[in-house]
N, C-alpha and C positions, 0 to 999 in steps of 0.2 A: 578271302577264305574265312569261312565260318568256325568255331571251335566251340568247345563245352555242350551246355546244354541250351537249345531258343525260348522252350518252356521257363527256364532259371534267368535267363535273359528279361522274357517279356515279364513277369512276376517284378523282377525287380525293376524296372524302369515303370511297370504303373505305382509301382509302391514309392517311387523317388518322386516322382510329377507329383501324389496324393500328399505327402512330408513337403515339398517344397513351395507349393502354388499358395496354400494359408500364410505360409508365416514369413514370404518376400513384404505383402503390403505392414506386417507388423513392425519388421527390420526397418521399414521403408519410414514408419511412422516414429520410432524408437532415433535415427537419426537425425530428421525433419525438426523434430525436437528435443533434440540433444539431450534423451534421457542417456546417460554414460553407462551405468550398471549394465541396463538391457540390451542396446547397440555393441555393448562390449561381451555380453555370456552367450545372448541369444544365439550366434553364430558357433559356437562349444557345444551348445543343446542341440543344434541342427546338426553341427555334423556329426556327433558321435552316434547318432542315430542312420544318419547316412553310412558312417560306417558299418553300422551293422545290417542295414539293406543291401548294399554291396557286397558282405563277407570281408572285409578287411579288417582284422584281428591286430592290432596294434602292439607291439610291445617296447617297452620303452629302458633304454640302457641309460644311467649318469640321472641328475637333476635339472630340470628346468630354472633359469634365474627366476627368483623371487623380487630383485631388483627390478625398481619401474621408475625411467622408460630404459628397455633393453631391447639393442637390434642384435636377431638370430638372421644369423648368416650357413645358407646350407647351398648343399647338394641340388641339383636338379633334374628330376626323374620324369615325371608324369605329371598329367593335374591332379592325379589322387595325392598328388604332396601336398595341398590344399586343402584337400579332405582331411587327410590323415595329422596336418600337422593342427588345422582350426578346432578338430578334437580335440587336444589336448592343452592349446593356448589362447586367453581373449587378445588375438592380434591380428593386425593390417598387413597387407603384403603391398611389394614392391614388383609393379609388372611393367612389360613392353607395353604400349599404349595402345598395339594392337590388338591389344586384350578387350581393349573398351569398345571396339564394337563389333565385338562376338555375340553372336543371339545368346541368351541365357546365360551363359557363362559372365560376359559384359555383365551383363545385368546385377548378375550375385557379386563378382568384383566391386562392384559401385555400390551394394551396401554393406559392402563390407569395408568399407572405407576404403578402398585399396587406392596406393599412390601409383600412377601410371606416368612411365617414361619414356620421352622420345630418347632415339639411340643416338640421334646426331649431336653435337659437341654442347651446342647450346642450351638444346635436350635436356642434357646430363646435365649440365651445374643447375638448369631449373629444377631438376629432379633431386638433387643434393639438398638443393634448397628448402623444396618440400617436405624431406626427410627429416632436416634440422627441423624445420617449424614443429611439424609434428614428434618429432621423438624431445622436442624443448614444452611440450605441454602435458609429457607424460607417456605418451602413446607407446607401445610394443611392438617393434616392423619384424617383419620376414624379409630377406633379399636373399634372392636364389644369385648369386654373385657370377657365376656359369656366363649369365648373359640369355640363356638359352638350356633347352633338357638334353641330355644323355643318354646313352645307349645303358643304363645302369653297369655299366662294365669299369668303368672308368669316370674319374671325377675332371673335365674338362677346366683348362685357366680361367682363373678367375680374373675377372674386371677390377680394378681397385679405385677407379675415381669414384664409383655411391660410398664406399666406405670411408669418403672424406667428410662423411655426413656425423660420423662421430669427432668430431673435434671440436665440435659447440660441447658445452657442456653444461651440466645439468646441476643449476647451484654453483657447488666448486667440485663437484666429482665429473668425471668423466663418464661418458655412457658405458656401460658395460657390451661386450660383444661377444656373444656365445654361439660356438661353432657347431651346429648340427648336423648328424651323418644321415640319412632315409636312403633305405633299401627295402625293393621287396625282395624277401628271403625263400620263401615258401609256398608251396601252390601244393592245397590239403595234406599237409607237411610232409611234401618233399621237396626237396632245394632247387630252387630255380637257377640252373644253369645259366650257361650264355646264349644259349639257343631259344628258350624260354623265357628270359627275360623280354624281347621285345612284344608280350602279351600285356606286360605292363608300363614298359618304358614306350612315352611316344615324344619321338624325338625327329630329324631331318627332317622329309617330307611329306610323313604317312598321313592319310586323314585322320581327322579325327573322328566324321560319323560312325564307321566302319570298325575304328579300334575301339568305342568306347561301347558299342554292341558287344563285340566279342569280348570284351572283360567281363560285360555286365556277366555275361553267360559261363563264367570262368567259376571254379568252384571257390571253397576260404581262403584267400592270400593271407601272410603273415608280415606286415612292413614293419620293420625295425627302424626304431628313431633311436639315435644316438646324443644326448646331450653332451656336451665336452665340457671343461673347466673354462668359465669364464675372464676374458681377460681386455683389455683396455687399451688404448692408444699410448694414451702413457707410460705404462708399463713396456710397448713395443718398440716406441718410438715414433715412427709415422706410419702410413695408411699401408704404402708399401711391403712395409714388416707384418703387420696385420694382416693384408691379404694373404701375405705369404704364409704364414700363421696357420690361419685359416685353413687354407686350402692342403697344407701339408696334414694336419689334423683330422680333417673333413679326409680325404683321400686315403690315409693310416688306415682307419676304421671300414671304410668300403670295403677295401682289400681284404681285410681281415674278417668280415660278415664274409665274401664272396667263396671266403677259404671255410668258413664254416669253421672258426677261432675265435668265437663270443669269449674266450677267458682274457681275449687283449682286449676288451671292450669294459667302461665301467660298470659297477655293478645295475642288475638290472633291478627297478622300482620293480613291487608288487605289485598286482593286478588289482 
């Protein structure tokens, strides 16, 4: 089923291919040779620009860590959490490995540095692994901890073995681990219900050609990012505590956008 408008559709999909097809071989060229500044903003400049081809209006609750290396551990909605989150942070993501060989999407994954995981046991501690190496050289990860996206209704159990990936530590401090909320809230501001959210949540077994049409063709969304109070293994205890952490915090917040209760949320940054 088709929705919105196909005119607002087609406008924004040549305006994404015209933004995106330049500045792959620059990224391409920015990591090849490990210029750090570039391979690390360039990807901020692209999307925040992607968000405003899409209509994705961002608004941001709490502070981002200014601590480096820090893993942000969130929610997981759609792939506009990609979009929406690489807007506002120079950071790597942690995906399914299935990710790597998606036409285009692969593509942008890999240079965006993104660590890709197999799910099978052995998988996961290479993928822990990976996560140490790089959060032990500095790097910023994203882990959608889920495993997998959600209905935006509900924050799905979280996985806790990537999170053993914080127990290397950086110097003598431990990594920091900052819990992030993403909701889309709003469609040309009104509240997206439960029946409406799957416009933007693609989760189970929908496609993706077909849903990522009919967003494009979707009028202003408003996705609300949630930063939480950062906090630490050590402080927790183990990975366990942490997940759970996490996930109680991350889920608080959901609930409480869903109810349309932004005063239980931190305060919100300026635009």
């Amino acid at each position: 089923m088709s929705i919105g408008s196909p005119t607002r559709g087609f406008i924004r999909l040549l305006l994404y291919i015209l933004w995106t097809l330049p500045l792959m071989p620059l990224q391409f060229l920015a990591v090849l040779l490990r210029i750090r500044p570039l391979y690390r903003w360039l990807p901020v400049v692209y999307h925040r620009v992607v968000c405003f081809i899409l209509g994705v209006r961002t608004e941001i609750y709490g502070r981002p860590s200014r601590v480096t290396p820090t893993l942000f551990v969130g929610n997981h909605v759609s792939y506009l959490d990609i979009v929406v989150l690489s807007s506002i942070l120079p950071v790597s993501f942690v995906a399914k490995s299935e990710v790597a060989g998606w036409p285009v999407f692969g593509w942008l994954a890999k240079l965006q540095r993104t660590i890709f995981i197999d799910r099978r046991q052995r998988g996961a501690r290479d993928g822990r692994d990976g996560m140490q190496r790089r959060l032990d050289v500095g790097d910023d990860l994203v882990l959608f901890a889920e495993g997998t996206s959600s209905d935006g209704t509900r924050v799905l159990p979280f996985r806790s073995a990537l999170l053993g990936a914080t127990q290397i530590r950086h110097g003598r401090d431990p990594v920091p681990v900052q819990p992030i909320t993403i909701t889309y809230a709003r469609l040309d501001g009104i509240p997206v219900g439960r029946l409406c959210r799957p416009f933007f949540s693609w989760f189970g077994d929908m496609e993706l050609a077909p849903h990522l049409w009919n967003m494009m063709a979707l009028g202003e969304v408003a996705a609300v990012v949630v930063f939480h109070e950062p906090v630490d293994i050590d402080r927790l205890g183990d990975r366990k505590k942490l997940t759970d952490h996490c996930f109680r915090t991350i889920s608080q917040a959901m609930q409480a956008i869903n109810r349309g209760r932004y005063d239980e949320l931190p305060p919100r940054l300026a635009a």
